[in-house]
N, C-alpha and C positions, 0 to 999 in steps of 0.2 A: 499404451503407456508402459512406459519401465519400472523397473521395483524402486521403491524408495532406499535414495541413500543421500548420506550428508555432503554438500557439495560445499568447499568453498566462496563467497561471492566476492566477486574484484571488482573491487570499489575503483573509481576514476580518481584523478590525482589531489580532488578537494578530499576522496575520502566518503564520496558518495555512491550511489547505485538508485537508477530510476525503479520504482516500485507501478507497478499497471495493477489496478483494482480492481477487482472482478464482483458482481455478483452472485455466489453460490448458485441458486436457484436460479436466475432468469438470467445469465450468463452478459449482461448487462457490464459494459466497459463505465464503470460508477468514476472516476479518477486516475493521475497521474502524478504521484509525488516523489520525495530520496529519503531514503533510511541512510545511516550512517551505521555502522558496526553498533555501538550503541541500543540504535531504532530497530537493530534487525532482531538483535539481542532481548530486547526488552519484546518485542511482538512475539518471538519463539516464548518465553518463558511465561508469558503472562496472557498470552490468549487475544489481546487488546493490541489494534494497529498504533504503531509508532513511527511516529515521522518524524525526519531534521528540517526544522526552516530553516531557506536559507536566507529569508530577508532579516527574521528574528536571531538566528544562530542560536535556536536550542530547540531540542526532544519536545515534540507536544504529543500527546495522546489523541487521536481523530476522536472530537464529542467530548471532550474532558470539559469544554466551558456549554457547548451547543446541547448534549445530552445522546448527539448524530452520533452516535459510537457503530465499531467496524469492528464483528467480533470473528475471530480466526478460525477458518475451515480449514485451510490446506498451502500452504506455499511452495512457491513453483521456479525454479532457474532455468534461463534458455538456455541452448547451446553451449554461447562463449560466457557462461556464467557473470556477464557485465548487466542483467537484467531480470526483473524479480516478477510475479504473478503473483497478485495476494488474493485470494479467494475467500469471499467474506460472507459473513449475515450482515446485512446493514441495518443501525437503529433508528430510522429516519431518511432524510434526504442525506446525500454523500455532498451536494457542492454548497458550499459558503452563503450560494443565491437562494437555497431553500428550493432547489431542480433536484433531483433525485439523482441525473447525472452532471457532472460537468459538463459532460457534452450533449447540450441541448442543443448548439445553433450549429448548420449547416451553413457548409459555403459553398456562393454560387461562382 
């Protein structure tokens, strides 16, 4: 790993960036969702993951209604800075189905 430094991220042309959630501790691929400048903005400053829906079109806090909150250990940009690692503590299950990950089901 390299030293920390502030990287810009580039957003795609809605203006978003895929966000890949990690579990801290069990390294567990928990979700896949988009920050917008905003979400990336509000997740740096306040500790608590932030996401843009895009079916909704606004900022929601992961767990702000479920209680499943995603609290911030470390954020991480690839290469071509168009993709984000959030590395988290999770308060609960991470997917909507009450599975711990969204990806529970394998394909044959």
């Amino acid at each position: 790993m390299t030293e920390e430094e502030f990287i810009t991220p580039k957003y795609d042309a809605a203006g978003l960036i895929p966000a890949i959630v990690q579990d801290d501790d069990t390294n567990a691929v928990l979700m896949v969702a988009w920050m917008n400048k905003e979400a990336y903005d509000l997740t740096r400053h306040t500790g608590q993951v932030h996401f843009w829906s895009r079916s909704r079109q606004e900022i929601w806090r992961k767990g702000a209604t479920s209680g499943n909150t995603l609290t911030l250990v470390s954020l991480w940009i690839d290469c071509d800075a168009d993709t984000l690692l959030v590395r988290v503590k999770p308060a609960g299950p991470a997917c909507h189905t009450g599975n711990t990950t969204c990806f529970y089901r394998r394909v044959k």
